[in-house]
BAFI-3210 file (N, C-alpha, C; in Angstrom, 3 decimals, decimal comma, padded with zeros to 6 digits):
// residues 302
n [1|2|3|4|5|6|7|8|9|10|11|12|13|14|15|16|17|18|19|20|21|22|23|24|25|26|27|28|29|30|31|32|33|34|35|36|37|38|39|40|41|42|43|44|45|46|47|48|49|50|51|52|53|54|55|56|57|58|59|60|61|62|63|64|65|66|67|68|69|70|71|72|73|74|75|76|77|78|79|80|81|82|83|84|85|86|87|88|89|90|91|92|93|94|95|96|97|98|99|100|101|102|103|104|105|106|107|108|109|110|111|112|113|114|115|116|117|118|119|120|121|122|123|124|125|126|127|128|129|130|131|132|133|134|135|136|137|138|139|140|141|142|143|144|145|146|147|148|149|150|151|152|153|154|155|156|157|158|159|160|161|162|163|164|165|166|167|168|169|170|171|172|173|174|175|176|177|178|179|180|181|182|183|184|185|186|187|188|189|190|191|192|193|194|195|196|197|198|199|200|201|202|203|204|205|206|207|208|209|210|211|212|213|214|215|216|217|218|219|220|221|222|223|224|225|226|227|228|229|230|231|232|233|234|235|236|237|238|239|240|241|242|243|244|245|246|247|248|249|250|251|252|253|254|255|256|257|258|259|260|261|262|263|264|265|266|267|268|269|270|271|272|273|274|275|276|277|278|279|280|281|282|283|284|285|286|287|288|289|290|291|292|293|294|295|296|297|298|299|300|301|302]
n.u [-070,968|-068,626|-067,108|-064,657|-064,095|-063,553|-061,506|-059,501|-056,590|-055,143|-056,585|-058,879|-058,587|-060,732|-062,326|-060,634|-061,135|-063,850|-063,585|-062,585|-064,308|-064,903|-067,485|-067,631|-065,467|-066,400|-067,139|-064,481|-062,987|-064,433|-064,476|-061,353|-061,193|-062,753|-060,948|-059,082|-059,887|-060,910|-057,989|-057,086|-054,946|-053,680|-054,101|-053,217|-050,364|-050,163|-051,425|-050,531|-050,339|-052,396|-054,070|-052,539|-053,551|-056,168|-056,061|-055,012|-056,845|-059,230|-058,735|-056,953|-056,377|-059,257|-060,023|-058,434|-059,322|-062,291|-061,375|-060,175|-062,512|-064,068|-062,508|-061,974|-065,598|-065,923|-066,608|-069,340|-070,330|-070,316|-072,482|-074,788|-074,289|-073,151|-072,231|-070,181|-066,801|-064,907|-066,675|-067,318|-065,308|-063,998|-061,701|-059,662|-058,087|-056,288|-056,152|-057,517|-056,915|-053,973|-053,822|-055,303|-053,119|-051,441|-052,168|-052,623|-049,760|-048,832|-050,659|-049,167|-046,965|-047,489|-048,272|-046,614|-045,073|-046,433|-045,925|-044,832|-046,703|-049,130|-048,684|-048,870|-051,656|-052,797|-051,956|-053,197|-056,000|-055,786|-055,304|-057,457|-059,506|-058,592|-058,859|-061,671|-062,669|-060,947|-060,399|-058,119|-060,336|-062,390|-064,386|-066,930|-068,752|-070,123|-071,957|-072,128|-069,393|-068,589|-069,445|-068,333|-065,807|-065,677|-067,089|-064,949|-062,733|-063,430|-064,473|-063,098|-060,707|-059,846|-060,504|-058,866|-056,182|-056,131|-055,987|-053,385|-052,118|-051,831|-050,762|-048,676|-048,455|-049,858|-053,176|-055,032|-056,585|-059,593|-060,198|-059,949|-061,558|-063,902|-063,734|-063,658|-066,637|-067,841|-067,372|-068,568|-070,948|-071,222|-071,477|-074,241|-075,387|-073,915|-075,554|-078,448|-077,269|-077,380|-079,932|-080,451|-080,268|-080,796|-082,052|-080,394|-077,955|-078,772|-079,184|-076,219|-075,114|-074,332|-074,268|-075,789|-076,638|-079,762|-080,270|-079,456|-081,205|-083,763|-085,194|-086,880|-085,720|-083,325|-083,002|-084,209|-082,522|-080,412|-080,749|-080,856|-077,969|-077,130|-077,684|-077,489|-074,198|-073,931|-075,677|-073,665|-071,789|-073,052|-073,012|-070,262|-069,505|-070,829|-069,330|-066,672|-067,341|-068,597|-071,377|-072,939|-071,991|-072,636|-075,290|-076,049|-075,135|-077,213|-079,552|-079,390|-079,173|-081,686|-083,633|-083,187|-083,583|-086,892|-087,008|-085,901|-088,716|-090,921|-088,800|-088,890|-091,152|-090,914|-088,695|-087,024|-087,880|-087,072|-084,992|-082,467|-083,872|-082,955|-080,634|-080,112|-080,320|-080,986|-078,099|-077,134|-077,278|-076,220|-073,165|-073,465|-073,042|-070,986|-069,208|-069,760|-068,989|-065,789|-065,509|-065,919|-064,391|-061,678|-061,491|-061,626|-059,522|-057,387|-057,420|-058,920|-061,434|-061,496]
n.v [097,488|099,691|102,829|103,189|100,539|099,570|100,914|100,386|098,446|097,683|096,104|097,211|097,036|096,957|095,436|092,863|091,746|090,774|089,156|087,096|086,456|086,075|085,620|082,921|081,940|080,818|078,365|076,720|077,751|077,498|075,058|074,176|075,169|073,374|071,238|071,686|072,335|069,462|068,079|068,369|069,214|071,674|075,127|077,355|077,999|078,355|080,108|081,576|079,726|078,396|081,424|081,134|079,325|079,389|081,341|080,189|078,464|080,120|082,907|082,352|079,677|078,446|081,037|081,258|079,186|080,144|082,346|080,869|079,596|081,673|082,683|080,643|080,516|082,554|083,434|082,029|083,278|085,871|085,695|085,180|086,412|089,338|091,326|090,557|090,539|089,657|089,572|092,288|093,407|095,332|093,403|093,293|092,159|089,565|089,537|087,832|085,485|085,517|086,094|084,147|082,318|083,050|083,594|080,623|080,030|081,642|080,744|078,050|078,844|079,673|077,607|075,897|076,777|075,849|073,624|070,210|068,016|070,037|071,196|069,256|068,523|071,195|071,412|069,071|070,191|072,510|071,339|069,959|072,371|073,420|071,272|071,507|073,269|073,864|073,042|070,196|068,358|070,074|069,224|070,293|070,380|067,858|066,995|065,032|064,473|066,876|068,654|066,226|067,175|069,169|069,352|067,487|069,587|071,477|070,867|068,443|068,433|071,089|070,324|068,104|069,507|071,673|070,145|068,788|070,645|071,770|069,369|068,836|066,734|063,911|063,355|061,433|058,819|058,716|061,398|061,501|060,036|061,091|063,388|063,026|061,872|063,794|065,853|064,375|064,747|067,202|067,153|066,578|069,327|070,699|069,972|071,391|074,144|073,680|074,167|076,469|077,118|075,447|075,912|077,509|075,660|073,919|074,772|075,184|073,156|071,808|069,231|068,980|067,565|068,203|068,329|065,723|064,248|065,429|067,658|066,756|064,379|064,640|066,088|064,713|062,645|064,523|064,909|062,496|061,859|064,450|063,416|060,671|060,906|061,682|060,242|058,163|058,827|059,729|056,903|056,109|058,289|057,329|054,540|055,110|055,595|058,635|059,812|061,998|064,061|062,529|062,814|065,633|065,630|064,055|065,335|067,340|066,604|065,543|067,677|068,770|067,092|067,221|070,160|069,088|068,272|070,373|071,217|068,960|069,516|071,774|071,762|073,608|076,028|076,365|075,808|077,699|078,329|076,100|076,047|077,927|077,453|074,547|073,629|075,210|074,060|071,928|071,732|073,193|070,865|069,049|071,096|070,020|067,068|067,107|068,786|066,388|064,629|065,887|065,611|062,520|061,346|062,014|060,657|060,870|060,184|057,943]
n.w [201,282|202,553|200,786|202,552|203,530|201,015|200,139|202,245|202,787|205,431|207,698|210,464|214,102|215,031|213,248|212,915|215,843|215,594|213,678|214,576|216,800|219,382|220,995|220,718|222,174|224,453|224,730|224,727|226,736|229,019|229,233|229,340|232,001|233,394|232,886|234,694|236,894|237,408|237,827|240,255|241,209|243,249|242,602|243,445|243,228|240,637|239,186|237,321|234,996|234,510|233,526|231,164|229,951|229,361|228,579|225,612|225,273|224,589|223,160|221,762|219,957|219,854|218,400|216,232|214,873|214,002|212,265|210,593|209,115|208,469|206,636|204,389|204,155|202,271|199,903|200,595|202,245|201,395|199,901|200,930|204,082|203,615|205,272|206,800|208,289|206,121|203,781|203,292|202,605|204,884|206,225|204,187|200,842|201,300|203,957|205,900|205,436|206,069|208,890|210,289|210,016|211,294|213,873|214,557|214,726|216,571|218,310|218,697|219,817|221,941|223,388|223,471|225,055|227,332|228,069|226,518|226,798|226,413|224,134|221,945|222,484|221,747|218,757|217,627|218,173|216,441|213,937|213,716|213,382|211,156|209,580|209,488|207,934|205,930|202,398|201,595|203,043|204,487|206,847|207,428|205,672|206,213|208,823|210,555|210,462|210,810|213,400|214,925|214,920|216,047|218,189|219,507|219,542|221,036|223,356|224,704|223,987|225,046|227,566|228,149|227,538|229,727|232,387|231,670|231,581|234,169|235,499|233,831|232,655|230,973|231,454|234,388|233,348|233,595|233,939|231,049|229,883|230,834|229,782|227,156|226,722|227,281|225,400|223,146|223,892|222,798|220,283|219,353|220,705|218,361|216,147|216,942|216,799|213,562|212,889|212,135|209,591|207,481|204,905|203,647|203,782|202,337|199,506|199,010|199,173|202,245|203,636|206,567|209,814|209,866|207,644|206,195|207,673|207,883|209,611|212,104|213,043|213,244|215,337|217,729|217,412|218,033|220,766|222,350|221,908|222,987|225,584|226,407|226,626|228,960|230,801|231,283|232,453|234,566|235,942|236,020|237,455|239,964|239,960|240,597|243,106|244,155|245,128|245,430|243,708|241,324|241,691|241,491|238,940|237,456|238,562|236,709|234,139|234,179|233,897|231,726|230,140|230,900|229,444|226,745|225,516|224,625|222,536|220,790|219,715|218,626|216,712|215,110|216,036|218,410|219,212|219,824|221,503|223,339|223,457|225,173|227,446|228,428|227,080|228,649|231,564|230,705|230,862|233,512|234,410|233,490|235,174|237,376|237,137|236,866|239,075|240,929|239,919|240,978|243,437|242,890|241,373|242,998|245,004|247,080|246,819|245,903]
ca.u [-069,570|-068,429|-065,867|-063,542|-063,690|-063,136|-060,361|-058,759|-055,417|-054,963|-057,955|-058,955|-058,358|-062,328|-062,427|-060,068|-061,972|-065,113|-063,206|-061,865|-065,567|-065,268|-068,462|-067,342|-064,264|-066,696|-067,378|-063,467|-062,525|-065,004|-063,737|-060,069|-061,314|-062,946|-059,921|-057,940|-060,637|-060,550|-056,976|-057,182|-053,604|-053,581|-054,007|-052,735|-049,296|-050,209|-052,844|-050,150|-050,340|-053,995|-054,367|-052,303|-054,170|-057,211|-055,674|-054,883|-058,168|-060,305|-058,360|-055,477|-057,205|-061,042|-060,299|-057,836|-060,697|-063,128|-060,415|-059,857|-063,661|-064,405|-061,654|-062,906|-066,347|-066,255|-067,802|-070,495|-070,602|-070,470|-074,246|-075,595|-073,694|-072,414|-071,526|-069,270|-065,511|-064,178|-066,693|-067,150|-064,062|-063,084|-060,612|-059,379|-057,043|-055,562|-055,721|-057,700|-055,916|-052,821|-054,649|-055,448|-052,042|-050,343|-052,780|-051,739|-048,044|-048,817|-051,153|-048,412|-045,997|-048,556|-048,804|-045,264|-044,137|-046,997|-045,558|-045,160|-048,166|-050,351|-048,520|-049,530|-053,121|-053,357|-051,776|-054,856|-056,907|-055,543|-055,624|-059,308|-060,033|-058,146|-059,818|-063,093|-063,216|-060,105|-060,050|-059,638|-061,306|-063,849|-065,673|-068,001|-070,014|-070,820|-072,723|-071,707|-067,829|-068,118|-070,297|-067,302|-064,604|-066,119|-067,364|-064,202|-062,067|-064,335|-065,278|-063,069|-059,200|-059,444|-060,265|-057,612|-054,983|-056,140|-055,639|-052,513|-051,148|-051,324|-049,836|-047,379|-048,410|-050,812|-053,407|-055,558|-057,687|-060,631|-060,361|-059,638|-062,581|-065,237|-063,534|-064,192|-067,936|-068,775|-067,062|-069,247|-072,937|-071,621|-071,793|-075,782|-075,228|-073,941|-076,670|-078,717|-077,153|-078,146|-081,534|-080,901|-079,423|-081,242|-082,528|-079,185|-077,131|-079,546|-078,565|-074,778|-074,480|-073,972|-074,687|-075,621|-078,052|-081,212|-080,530|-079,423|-081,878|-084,262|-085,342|-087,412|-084,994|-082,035|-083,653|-084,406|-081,368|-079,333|-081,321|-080,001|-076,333|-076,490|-078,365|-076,352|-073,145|-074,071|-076,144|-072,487|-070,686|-073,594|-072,773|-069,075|-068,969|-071,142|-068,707|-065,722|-067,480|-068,812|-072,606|-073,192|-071,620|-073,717|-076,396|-076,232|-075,440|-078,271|-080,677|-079,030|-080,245|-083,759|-084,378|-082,720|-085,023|-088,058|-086,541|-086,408|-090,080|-090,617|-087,916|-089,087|-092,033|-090,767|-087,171|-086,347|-088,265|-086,911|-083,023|-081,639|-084,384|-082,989|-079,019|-079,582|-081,222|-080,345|-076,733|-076,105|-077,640|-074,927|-071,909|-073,196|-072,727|-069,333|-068,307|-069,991|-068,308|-064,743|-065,076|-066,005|-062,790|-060,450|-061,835|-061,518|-058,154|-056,316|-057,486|-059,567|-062,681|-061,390]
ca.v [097,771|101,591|103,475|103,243|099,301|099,192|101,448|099,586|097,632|096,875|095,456|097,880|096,205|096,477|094,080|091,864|091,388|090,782|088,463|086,404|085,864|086,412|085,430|081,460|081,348|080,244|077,161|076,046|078,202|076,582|073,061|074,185|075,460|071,856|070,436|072,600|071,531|068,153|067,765|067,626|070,214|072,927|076,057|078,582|078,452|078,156|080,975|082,262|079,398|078,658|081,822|081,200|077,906|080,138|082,510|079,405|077,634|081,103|083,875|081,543|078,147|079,047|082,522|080,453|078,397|081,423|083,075|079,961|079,088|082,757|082,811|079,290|080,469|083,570|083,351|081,878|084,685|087,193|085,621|085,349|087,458|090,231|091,986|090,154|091,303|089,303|089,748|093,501|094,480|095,453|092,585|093,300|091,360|088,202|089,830|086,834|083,814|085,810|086,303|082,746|081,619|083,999|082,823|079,754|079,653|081,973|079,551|076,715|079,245|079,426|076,341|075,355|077,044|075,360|071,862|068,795|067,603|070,775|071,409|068,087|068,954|072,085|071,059|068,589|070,769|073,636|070,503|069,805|073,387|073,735|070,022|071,589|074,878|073,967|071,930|068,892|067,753|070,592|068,286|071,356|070,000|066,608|066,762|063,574|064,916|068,340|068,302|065,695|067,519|070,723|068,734|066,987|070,352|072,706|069,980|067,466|069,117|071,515|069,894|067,865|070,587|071,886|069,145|067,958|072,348|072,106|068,035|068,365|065,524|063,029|063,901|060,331|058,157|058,705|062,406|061,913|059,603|061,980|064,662|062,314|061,735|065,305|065,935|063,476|065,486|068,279|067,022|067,245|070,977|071,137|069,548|072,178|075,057|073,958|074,355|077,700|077,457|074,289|076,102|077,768|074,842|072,622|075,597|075,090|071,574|071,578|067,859|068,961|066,349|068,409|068,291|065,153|063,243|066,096|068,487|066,057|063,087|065,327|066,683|063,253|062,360|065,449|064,708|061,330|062,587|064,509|062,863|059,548|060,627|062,287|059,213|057,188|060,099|059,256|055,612|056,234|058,387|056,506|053,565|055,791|056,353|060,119|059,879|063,434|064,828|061,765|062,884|066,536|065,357|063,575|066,604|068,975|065,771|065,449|068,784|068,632|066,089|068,399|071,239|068,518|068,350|071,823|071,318|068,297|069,853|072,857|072,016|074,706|077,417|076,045|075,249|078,694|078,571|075,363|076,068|078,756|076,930|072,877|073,614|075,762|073,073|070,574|072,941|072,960|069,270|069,492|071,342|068,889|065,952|068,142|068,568|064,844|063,960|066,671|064,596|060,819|061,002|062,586|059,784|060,905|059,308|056,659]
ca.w [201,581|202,464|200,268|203,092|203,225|199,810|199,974|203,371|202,691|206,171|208,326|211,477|215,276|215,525|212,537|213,309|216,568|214,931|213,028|215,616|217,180|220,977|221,735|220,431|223,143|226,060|225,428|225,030|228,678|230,067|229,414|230,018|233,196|234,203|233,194|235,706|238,525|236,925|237,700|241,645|241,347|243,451|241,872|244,567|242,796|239,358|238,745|235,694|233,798|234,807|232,643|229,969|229,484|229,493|226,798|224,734|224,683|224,021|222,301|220,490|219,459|219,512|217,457|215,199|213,873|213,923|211,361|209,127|208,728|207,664|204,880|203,819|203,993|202,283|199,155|200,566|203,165|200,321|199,264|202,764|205,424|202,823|206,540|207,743|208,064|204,945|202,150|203,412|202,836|206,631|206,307|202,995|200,175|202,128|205,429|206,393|205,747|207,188|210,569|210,528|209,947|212,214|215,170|213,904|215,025|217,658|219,288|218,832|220,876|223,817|224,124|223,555|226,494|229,087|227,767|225,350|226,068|225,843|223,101|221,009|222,293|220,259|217,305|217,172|218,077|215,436|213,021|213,646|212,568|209,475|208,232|209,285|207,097|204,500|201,433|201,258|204,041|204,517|207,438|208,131|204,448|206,567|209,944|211,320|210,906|210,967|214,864|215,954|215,111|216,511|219,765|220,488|219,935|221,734|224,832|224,948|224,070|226,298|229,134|228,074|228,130|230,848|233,472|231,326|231,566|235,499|235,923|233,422|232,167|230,131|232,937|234,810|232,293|234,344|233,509|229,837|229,670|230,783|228,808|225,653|227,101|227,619|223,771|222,312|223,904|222,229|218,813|219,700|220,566|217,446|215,578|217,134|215,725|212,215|212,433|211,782|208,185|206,654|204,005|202,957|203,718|201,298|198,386|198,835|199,535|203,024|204,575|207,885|209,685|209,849|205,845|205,722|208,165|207,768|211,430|213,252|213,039|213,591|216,718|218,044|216,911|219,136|221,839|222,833|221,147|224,673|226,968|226,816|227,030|230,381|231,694|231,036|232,813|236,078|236,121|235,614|238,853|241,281|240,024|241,248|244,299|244,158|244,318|245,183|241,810|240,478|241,721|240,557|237,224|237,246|238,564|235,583|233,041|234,274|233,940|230,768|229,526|230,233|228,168|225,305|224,776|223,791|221,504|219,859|219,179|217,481|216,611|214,350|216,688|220,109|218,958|220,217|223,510|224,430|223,479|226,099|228,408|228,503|227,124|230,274|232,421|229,989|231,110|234,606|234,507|233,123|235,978|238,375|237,085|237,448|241,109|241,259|239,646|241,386|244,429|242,930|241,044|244,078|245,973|248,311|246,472|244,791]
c.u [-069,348|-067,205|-064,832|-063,047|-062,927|-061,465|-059,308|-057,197|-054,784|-055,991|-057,666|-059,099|-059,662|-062,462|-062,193|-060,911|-063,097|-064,625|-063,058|-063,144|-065,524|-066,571|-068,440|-066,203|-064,596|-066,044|-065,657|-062,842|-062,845|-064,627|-062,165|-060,543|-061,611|-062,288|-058,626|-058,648|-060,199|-059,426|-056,418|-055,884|-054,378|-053,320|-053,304|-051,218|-048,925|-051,339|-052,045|-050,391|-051,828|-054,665|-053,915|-052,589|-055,159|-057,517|-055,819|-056,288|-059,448|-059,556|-057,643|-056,677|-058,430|-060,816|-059,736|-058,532|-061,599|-062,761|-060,934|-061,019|-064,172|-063,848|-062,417|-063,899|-067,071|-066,911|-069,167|-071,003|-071,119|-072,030|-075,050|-074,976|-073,098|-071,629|-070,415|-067,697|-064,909|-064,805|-067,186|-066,256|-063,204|-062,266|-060,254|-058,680|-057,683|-055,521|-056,607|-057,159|-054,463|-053,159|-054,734|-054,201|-051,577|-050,921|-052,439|-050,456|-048,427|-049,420|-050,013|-047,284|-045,967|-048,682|-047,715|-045,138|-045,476|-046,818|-045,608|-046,654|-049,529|-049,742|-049,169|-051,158|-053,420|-052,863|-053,128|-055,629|-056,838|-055,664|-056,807|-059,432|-059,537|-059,013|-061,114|-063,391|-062,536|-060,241|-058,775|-060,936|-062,637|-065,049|-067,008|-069,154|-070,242|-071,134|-072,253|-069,922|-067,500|-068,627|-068,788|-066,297|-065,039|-066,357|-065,710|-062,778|-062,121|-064,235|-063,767|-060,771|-059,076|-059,425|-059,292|-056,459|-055,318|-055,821|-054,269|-051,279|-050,722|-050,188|-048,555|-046,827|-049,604|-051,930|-054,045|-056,594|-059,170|-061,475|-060,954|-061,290|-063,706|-065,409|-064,289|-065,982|-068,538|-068,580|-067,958|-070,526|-072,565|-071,665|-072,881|-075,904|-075,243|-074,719|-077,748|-078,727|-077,320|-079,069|-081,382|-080,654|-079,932|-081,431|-080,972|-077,812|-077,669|-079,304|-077,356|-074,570|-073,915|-074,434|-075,253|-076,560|-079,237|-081,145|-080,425|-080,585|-083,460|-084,935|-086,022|-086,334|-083,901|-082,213|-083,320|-082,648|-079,904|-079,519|-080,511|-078,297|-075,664|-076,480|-077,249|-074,770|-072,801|-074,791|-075,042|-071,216|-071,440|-073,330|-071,063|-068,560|-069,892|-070,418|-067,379|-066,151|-068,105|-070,246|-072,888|-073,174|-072,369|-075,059|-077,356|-076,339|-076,604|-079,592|-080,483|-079,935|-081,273|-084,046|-083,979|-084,029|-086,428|-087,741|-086,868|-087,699|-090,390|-089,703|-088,350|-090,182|-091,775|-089,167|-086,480|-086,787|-087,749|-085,272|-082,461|-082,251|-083,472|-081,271|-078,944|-080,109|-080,829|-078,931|-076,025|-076,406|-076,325|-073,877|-071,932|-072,862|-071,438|-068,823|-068,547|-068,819|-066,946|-064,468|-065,192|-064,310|-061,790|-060,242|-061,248|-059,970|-056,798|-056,275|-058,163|-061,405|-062,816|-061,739]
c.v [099,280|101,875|103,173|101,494|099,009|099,824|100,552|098,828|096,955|096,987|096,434|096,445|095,893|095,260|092,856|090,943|091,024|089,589|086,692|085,776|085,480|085,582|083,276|081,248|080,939|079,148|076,631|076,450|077,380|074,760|072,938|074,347|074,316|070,875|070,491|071,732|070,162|067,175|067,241|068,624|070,968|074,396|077,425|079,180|078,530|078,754|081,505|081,437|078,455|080,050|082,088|080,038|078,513|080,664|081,555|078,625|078,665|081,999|083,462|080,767|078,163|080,108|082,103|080,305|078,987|082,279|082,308|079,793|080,230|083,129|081,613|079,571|082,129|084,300|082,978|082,804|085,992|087,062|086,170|085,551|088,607|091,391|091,841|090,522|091,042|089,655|091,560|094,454|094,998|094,454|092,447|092,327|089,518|088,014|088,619|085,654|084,276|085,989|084,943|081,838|082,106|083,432|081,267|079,161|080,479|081,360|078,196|077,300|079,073|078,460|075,241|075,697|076,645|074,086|070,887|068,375|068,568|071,183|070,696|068,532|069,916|072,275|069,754|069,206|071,781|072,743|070,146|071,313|073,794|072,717|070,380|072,266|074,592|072,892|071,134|067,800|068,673|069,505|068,848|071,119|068,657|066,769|066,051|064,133|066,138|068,183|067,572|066,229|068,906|070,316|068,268|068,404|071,507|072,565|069,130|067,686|069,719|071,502|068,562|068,186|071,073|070,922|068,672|069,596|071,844|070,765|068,258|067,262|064,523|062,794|061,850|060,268|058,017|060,250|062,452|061,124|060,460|063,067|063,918|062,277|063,492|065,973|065,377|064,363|066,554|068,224|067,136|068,443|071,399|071,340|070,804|073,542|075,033|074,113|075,515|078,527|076,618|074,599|076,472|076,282|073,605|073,136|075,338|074,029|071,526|070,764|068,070|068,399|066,913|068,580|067,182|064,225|064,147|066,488|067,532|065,345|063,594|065,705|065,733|062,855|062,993|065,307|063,530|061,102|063,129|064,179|061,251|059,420|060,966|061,029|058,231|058,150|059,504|058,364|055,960|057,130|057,784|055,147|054,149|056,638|057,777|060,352|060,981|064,117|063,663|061,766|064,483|066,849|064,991|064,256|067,395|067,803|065,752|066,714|069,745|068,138|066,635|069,447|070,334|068,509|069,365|071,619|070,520|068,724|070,690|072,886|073,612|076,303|077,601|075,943|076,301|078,724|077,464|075,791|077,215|078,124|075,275|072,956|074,288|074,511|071,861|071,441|072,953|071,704|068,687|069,899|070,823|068,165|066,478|068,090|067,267|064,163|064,366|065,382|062,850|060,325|061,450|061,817|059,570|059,762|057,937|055,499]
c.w [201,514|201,669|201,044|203,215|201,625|199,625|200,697|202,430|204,248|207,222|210,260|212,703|215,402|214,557|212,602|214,303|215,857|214,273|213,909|216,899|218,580|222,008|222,225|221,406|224,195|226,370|225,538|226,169|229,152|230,071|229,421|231,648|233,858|233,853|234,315|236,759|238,357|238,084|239,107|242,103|241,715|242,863|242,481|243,570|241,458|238,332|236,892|235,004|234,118|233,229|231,766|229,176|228,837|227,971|225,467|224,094|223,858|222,822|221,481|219,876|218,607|218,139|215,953|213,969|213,300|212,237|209,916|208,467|207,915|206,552|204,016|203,061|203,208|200,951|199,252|201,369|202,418|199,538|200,504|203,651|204,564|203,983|206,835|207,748|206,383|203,745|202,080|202,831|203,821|206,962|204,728|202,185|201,029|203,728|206,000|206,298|206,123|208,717|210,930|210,493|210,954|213,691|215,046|214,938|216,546|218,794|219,731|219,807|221,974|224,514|224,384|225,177|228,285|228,556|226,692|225,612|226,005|224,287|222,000|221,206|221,315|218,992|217,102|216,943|216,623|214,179|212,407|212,910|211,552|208,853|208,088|208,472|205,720|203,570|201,934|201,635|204,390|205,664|207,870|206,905|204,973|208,288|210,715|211,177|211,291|212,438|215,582|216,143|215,900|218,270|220,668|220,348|220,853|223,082|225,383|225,054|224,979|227,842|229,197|228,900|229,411|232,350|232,893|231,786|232,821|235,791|235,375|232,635|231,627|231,701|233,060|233,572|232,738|233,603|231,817|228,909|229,349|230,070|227,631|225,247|226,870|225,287|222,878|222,757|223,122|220,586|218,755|219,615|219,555|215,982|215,490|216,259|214,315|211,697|211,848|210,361|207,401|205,225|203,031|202,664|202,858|200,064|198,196|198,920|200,821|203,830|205,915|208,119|209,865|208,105|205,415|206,218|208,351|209,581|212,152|213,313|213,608|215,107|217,880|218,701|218,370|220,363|222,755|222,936|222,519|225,840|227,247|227,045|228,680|231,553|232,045|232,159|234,423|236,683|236,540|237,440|240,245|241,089|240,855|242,475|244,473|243,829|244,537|243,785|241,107|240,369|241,158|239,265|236,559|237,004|237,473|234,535|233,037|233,677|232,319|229,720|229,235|229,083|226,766|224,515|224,582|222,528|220,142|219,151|217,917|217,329|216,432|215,353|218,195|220,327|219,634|221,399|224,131|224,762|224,698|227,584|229,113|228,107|228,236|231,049|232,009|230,851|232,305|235,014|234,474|234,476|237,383|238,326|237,392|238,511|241,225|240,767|240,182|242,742|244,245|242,177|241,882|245,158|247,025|248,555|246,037|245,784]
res [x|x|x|x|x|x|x|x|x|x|x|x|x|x|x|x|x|x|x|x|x|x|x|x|x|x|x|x|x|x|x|x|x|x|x|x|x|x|x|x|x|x|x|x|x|x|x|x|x|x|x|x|x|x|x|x|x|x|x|x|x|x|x|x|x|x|x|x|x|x|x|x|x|x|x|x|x|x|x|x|x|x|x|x|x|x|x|x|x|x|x|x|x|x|x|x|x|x|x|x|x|x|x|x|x|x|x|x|x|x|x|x|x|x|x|x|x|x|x|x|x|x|x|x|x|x|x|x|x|x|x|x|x|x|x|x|x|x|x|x|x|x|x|x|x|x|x|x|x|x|x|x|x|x|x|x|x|x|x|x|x|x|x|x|x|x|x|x|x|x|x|x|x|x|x|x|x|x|x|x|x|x|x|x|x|x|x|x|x|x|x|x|x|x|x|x|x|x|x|x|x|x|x|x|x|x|x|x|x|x|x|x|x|x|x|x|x|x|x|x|x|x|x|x|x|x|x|x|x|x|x|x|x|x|x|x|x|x|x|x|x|x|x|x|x|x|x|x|x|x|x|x|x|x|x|x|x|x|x|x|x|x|x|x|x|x|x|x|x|x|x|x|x|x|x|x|x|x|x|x|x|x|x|x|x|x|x|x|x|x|x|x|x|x|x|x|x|x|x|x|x|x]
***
C-alpha cells in the first residue's frame, strides 16, 4: 500500500474504475444485445434505448455486483490480492460499500425509466448479486448456487431485459426459454473459472465444485453443464422451424466438443485456453439462436 493510499479519504476515478471491473460487462451486453435481436423489434427507431439497455446490463448491473463482491470479499482479498482497490487502500474507509449501494439505486433508475418490466428484471438481477457476495446468503461459498445465480444473471436476465426494453413487454416464451437454456451452460463457464483458485478456495471454505467434486469430476461435470443446454436449444429450433440457425448451433457445438478433450485432460491448465476459445464459440451460438428467434416469434418462421 503507498503513503498516498493510506492517506486517501476519497477513492481516485482510476480506482473506482478498477473497482467496477470493465472487463466483466461483456458477457451481460452481449446477452442484452441477443435479447434485442431476439425480440424480432425493429431497431431503426429505438437505437437510444437499445443503448441505455446496453448501459444497464454492463456499466450499472454487471459493475454493481463487481462493487458488492469486492467489499464482501475483502478480507480475503487483503490475504490473496493485497492489490486490489479495497484492501490497498485506493478505495479507502467505506468508499466501497457506498459505490455499491449508490450503483445500486442508480441502476434501479436506468432501468426504471426503460419500463416495469425491465425494471423487475434488474431488481432480480441486483438481488442475485447482493445474495451472491453478502451475508446471509453468501451463494458465492457453494458452487452449485453461486455458478446459477451468476449464470442466470449474467446470460439469462439480460437477454431478458433486453427483448422485454424494446417490446415493452414480458417478451415471447420461446425467447425466455432459450434465454433460461443459454443461462443454465453458463453455470459450466462458471465452473471453469474455479480451477484457478482451488487451492485458496479449499483454505477459506469456499465450496466451489472443483473443491467440492474435486477437478476431474467438476470438469466432466462443466462439460455437459454446457453442452446440453445448447443440444436442447438445437432441437428447440428445428421444432420452431429454423434449421439453418439449428444447424449453426450445432457446427459452434461440435467444434466445441473437440476443444473439450484438451480440457479434460488438463483441466486446471486448459480452463482459461478453453474459456477463450469454446466460450466464444458458446456466445457465437447465443447470437445464432437470436436471429433464429427475431425470425420465428415475428412470424415469419413459425
Amino acid at each position: 500500500m503507498t503513503s498516498d493510499a493510506r492517506t486517501a479519504t476519497t477513492p481516485a476515478p482510476a480506482a473506482v474504475l478498477e473497482l467496477l471491473k470493465p472487463i466483466t460487462w461483456f458477457a451481460p451486453m452481449w446477452a442484452f444485445g441477443c435479447g434485442l435481436i431476439s425480440s424480432g423489434a425493429p431497431l431503426s427507431e429505438r437505437w437510444g434505448l437499445a443503448l441505455a439497455g446496453i448501459f444497464l446490463a454492463g456499466p450499472m448491473v454487471c459493475a454493481t455486483s463487481q462493487a458488492a463482491n469486492d467489499w464482501f470479499d475483502r478480507h480475503v482479498d487483503a490475504i490473496n490480492e493485497p492489490n486490489r482497490p479495497i484492501p490497498s487502500g485506493r478505495i479507502p474507509g467505506q468508499w466501497g460499500l457506498i459505490i455499491a449501494l449508490v450503483w445500486t439505486v442508480l441502476s434501479l433508475l436506468v432501468a426504471a425509466a426503460l419500463g416495469p418490466v425491465v425494471l423487475v428484471a434488474a431488481a432480480v438481477g441486483l438481488a442475485l448479486a447482493w445474495a451472491y457476495s453478502a451475508p446471509p446468503f453468501r451463494l458465492k461459498l457453494n458452487g452449485w448456487w453461486g455458478n446459477a445465480a451468476v449464470g442466470l444473471s449474467y446470460e439469462s436476465l439480460p437477454w431478458f431485459t433486453g427483448a422485454a426494453a424494446v417490446l415493452g413487454t414480458v417478451p415471447d416464451g420461446r425467447i425466455i426459454v432459450v434465454a433460461l437454456l443459454y443461462g443454465i451452460g453458463a453455470h459450466g463457464i462458471m465452473t471453469l473459472n474455479d480451477f484457478k483458485s482451488v487451492e485458496g478456495d479449499t483454505r477459506m471454505g469456499v465450496r466451489s465444485l472443483p473443491v467440492q467434486l474435486g477437478v476431474d469430476r467438476a470438469a466432466r461435470l462443466a462439460c455437459w453443464v454446457m453442452a446440453v443446454p445448447q443440444v436442447l436449444v438445437i432441437a428447440l429450433l428445428l421444432y420452431w422451424a429454423a434449421p439453418i440457425h439449428a444447424a449453426i448451433v450445432a457446427a459452434l457445438l461440435i467444434v466445441q466438443g473437440a476443444l473439450m478433450g484438451p480440457l479434460l485432460k488438463a483441466p486446471r491448465a486448459k480452463a482459461a485456453w478453453y474459456n477463450a476459445t469454446g466460450t466464444t464459440l458458446y456466445v457465437l451460438g447465443m447470437l445464432a439462436a437470436a436471429f433464429a428467434l427475431s425470425t420465428i416469434t415475428t412470424g415469419a418462421g413459425a
